[in-house]
Short mmCIF file of the C-alpha atoms (twelve columns), coordinates in Angstrom:
data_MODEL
# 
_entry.id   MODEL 
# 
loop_
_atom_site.group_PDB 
_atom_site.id 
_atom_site.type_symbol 
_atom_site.label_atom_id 
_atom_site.label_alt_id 
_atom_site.label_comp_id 
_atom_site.label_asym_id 
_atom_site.label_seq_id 
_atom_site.Cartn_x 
_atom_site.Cartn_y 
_atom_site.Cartn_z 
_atom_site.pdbx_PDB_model_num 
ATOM 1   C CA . UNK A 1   -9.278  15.381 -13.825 1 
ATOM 2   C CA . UNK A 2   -10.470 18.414 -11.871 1 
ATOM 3   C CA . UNK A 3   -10.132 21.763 -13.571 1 
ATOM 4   C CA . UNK A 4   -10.487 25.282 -11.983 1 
ATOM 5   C CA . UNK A 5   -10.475 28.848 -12.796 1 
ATOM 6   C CA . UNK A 6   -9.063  31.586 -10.562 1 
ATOM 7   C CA . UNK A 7   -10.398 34.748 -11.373 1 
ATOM 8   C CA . UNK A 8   -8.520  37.570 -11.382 1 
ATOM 9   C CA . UNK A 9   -9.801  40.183 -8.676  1 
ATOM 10  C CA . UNK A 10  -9.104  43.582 -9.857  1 
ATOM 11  C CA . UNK A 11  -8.097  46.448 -7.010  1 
ATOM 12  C CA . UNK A 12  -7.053  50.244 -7.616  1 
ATOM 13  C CA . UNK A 13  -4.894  49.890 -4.588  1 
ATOM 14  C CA . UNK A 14  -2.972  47.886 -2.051  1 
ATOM 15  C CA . UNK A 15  -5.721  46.424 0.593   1 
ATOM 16  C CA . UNK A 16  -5.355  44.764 3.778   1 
ATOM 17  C CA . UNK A 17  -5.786  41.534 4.215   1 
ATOM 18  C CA . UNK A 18  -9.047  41.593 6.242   1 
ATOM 19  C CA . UNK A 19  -10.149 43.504 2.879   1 
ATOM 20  C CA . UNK A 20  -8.581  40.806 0.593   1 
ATOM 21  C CA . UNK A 21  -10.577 38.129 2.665   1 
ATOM 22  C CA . UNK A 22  -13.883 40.376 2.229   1 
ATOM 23  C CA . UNK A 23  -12.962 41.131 -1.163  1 
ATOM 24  C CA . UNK A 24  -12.461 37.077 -1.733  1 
ATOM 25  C CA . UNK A 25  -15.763 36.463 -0.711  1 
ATOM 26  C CA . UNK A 26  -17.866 38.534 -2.306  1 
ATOM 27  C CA . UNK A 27  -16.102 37.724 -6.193  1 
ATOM 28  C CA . UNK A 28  -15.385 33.795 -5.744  1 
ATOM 29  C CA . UNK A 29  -17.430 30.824 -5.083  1 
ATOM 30  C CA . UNK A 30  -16.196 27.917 -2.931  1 
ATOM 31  C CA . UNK A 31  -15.097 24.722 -3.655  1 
ATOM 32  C CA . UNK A 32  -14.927 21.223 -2.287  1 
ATOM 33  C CA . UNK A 33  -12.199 19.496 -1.067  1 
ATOM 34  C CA . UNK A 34  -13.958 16.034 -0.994  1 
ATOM 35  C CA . UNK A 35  -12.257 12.660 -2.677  1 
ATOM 36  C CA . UNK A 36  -11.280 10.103 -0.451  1 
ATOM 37  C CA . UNK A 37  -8.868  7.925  -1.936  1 
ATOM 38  C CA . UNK A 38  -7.887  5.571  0.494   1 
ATOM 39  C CA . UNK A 39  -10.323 3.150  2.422   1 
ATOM 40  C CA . UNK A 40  -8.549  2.465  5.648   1 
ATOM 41  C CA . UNK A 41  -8.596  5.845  6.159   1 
ATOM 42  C CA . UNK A 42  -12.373 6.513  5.690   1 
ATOM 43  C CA . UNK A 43  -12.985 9.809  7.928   1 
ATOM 44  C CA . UNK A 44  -14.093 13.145 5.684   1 
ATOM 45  C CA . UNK A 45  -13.870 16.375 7.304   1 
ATOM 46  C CA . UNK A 46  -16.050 18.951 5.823   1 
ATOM 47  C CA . UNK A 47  -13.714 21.300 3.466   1 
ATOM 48  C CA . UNK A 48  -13.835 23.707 1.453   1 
ATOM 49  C CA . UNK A 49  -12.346 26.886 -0.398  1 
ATOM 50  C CA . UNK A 50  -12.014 29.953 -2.241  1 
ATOM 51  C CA . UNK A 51  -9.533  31.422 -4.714  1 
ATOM 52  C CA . UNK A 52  -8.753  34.388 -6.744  1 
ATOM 53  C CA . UNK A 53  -5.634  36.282 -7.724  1 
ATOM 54  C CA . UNK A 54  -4.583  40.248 -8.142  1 
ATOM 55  C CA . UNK A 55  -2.122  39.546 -11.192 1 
ATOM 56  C CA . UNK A 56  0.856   39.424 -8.498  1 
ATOM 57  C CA . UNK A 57  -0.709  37.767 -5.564  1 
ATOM 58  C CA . UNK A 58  -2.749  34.431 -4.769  1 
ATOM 59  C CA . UNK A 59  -5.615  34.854 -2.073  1 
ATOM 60  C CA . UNK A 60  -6.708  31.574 -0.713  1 
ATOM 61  C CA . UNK A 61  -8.880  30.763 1.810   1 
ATOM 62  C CA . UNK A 62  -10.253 28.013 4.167   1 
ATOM 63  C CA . UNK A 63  -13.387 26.581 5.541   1 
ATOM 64  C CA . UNK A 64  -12.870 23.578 7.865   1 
ATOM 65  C CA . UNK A 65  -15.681 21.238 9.897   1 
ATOM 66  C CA . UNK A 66  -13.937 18.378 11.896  1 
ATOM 67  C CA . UNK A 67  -13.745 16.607 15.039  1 
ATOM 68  C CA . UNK A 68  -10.405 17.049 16.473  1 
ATOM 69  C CA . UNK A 69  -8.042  20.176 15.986  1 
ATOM 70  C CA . UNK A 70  -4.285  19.937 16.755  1 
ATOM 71  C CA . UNK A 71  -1.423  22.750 16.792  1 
ATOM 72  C CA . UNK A 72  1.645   21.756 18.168  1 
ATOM 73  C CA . UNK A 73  4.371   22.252 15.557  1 
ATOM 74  C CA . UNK A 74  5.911   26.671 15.680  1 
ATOM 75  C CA . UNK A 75  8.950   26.150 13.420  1 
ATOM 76  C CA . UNK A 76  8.548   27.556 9.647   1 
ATOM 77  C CA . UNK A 77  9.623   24.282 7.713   1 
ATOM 78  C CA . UNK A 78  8.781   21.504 10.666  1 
ATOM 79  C CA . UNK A 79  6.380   18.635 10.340  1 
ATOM 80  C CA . UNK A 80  3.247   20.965 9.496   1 
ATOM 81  C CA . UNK A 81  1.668   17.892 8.218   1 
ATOM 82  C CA . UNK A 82  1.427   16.071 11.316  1 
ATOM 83  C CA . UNK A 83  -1.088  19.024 12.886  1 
ATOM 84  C CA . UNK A 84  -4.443  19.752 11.684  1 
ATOM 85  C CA . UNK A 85  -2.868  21.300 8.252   1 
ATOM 86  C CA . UNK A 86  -4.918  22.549 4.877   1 
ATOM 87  C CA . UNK A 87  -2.206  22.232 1.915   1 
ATOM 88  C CA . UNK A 88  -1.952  23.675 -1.971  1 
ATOM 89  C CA . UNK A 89  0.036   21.851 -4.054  1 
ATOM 90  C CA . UNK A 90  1.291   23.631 -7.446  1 
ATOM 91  C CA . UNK A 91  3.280   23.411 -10.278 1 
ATOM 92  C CA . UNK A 92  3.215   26.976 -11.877 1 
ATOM 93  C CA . UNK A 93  5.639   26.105 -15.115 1 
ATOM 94  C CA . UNK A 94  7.146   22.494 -15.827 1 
ATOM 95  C CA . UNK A 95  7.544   19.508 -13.524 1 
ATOM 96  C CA . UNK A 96  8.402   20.948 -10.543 1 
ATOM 97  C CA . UNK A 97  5.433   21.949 -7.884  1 
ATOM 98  C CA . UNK A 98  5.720   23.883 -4.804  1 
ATOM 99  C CA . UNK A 99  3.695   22.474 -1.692  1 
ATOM 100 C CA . UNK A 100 2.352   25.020 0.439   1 
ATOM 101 C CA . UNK A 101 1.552   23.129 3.867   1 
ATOM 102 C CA . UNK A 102 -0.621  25.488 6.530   1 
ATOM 103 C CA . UNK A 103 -1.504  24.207 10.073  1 
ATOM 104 C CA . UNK A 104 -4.487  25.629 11.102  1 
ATOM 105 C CA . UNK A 105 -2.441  28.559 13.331  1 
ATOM 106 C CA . UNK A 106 -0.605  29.364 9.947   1 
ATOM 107 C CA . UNK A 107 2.252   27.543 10.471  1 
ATOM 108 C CA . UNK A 108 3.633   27.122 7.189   1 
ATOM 109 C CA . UNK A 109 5.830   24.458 5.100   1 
ATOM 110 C CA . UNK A 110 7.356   25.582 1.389   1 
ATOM 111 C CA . UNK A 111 9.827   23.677 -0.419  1 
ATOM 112 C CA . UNK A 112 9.829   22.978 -4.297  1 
ATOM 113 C CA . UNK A 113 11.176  20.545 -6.587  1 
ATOM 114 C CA . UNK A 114 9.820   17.868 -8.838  1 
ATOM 115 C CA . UNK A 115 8.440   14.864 -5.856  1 
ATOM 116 C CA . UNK A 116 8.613   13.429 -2.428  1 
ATOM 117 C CA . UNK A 117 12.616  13.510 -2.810  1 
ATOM 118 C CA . UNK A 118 15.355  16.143 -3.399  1 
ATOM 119 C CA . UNK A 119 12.538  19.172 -2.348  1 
ATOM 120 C CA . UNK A 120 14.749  22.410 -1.668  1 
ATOM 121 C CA . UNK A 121 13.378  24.470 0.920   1 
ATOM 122 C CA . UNK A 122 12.043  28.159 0.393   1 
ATOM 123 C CA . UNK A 123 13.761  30.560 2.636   1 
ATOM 124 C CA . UNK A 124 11.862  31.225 6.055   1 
ATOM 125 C CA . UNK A 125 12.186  35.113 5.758   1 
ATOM 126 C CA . UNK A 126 10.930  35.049 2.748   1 
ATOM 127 C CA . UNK A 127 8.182   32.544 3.987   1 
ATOM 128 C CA . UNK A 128 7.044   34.817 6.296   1 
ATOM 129 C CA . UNK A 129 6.116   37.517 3.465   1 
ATOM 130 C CA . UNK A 130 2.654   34.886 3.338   1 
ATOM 131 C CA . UNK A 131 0.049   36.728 5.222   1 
ATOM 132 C CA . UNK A 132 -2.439  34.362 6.992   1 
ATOM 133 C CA . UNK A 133 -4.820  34.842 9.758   1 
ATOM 134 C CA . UNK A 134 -6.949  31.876 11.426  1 
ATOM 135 C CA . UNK A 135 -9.976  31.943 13.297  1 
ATOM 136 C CA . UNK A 136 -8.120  29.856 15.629  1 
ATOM 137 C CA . UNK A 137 -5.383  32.467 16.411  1 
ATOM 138 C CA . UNK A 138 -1.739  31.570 15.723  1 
ATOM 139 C CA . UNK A 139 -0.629  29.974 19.406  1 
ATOM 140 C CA . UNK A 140 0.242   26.688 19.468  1 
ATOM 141 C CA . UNK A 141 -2.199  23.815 21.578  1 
ATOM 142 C CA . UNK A 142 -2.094  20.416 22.477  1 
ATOM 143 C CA . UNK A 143 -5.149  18.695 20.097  1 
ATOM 144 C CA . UNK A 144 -8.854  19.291 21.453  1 
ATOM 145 C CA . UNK A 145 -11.930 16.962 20.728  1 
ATOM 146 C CA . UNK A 146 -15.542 18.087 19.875  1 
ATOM 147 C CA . UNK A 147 -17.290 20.174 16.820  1 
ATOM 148 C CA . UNK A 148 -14.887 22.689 15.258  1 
ATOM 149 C CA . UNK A 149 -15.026 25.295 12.375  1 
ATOM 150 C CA . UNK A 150 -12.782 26.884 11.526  1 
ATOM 151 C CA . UNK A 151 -11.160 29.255 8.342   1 
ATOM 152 C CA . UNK A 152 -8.071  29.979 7.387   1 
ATOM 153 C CA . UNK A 153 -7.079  32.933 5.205   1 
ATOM 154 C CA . UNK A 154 -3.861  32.866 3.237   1 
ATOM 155 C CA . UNK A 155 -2.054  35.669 1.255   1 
ATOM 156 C CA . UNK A 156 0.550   34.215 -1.162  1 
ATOM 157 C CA . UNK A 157 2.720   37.263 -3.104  1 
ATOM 158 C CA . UNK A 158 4.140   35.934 -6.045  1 
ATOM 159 C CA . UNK A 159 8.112   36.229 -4.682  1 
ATOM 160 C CA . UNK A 160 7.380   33.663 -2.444  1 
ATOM 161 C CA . UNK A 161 7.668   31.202 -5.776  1 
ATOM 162 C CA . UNK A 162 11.173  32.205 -5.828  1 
ATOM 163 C CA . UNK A 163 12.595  29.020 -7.480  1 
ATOM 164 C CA . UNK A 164 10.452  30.264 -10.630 1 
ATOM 165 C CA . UNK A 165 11.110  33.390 -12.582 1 
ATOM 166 C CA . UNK A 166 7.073   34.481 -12.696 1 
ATOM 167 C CA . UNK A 167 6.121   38.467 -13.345 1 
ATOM 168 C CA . UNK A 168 2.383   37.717 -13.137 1 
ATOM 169 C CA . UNK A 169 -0.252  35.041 -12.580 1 
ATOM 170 C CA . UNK A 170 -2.487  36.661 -15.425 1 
ATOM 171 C CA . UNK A 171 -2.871  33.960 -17.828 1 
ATOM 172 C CA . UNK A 172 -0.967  31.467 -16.314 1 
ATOM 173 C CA . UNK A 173 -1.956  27.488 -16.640 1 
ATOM 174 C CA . UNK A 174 -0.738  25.771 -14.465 1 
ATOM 175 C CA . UNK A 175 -0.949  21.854 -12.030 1 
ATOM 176 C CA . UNK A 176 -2.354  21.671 -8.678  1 
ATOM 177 C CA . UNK A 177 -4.136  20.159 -5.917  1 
ATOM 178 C CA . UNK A 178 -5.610  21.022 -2.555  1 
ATOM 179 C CA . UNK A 179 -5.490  18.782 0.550   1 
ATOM 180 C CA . UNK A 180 -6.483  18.353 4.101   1 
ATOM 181 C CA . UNK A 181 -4.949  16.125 6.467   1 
ATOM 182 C CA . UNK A 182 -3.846  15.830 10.276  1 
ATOM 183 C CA . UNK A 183 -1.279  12.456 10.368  1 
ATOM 184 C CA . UNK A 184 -0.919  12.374 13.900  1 
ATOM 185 C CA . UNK A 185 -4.519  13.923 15.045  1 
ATOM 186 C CA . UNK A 186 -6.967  11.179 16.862  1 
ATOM 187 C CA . UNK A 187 -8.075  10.338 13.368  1 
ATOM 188 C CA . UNK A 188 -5.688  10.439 10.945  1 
ATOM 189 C CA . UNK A 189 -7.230  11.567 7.250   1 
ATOM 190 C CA . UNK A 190 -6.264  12.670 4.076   1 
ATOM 191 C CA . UNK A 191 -9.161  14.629 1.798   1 
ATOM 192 C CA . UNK A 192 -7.964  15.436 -1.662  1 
ATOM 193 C CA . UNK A 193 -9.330  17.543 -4.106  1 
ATOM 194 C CA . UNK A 194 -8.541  15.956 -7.242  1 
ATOM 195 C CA . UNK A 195 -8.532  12.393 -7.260  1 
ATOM 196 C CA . UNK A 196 -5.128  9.919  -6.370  1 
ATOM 197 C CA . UNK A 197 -4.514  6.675  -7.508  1 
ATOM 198 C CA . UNK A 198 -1.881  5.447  -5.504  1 
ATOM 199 C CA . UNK A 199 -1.704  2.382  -2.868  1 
ATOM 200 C CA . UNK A 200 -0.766  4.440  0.343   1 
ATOM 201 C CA . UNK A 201 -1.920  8.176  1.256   1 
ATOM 202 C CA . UNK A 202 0.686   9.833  -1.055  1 
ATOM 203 C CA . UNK A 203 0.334   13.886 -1.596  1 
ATOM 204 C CA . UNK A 204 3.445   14.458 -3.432  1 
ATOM 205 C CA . UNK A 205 2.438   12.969 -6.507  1 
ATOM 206 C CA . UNK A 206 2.107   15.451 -9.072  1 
ATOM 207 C CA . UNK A 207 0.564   13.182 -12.005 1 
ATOM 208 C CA . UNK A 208 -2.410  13.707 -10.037 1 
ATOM 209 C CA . UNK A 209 -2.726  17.063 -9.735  1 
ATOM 210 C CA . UNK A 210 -5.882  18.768 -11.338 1 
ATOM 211 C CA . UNK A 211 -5.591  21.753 -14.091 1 
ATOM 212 C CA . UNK A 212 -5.486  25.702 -12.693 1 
ATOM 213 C CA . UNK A 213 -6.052  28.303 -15.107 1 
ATOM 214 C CA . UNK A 214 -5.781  32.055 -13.838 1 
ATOM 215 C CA . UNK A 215 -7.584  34.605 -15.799 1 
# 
């Protein structure tokens, strides 16, 4: 089982986030997004990523090298998954896990609960309090072939968890796991970061997830 610690990033002040994304990368090394689990579906983009915290916020960013790129769902909630989509799975106190789903315009899909079923969704207004910005803008386009990068940099305030009652990430242990997949790009692939044992690509399977400890 993967285990990771999220240092804590310590500011005097509120900062942008074009600071928070500087600030990011200059106290946090990257990490790899790299298992494949399932061999009929044998294509590995190149990911990666960063993460810290400021005691009330996660910062979380991106680092994508793939083939195809696809953008087509705008609706807070749709089928994010189905796009070009970098996801963070986590289950901050008990059982239940929240799945943070991010197209690479910063779409975004947030629901909690404790697997695939039942999920409650998180509000959309309060959805939109996650800051993101993507170095392939936020428009939505049809997919395009070739040799992308691309990075995604995501601001997640801890209200946004609002099915928990959490004050402060400071010391927190908690599940998770960090995924990239497109279902319906040209080639369909699912890149975990800790390890799954199942029989079909399955995300939502929180016995899997890997061990987060924030400083």
């Amino acid at each position: 089982m993967e285990q990771l610690f999220i240092k804590e990033i310590k500011i005097k002040k509120p900062v942008s986030l074009s600071e928070a994304e500087h600030l990011l990368e200059q106290h946090s090394v990257t990490h790899s997004i790299s298992n494949l689990n399932w061999k009929e579906f044998s294509y590995k983009p190149e990911v990666k990523f960063r993460i810290a915290h400021v005691n009330n916020e996660i910062w979380l960013k991106y680092y994508v090298k793939e083939k195809h790129v696809k953008a087509v769902e705008t609706r807070t909630n749709g089928d994010v998954y189905k796009d070009t989509c970098v996801e963070f799975f986590v289950a901050p106190e008990g059982k239940n896990y929240y799945n943070f789903e991010i197209s690479c315009i910063g779409t975004i899909h947030l629901a909690y609960g404790p697997g695939r079923n039942g999920r409650k969704f998180v509000d959309p207004d309060t959805i939109a309090k996650i800051e993101r910005v993507s170095t392939l803008g936020d428009q939505p386009f049809e997919e395009k072939t070739g040799n992308f990068e691309w990075e995604i940099m995501i601001r997640i305030p801890i209200e946004v968890m609002s099915y928990s009652d959490l004050k402060s990430l400071g010391g927190l242990k908690a599940m998770a796991n960090f995924y990239k997949c497109g279902d319906e790009t040209s080639i369909p692939h699912y890149v975990t970061w800790n390890p799954i044992k199942t029989e079909e690509p399955d995300y939502h399977r929180p016995e899997f997830f890997g061990k987060i400890f924030f400083e």
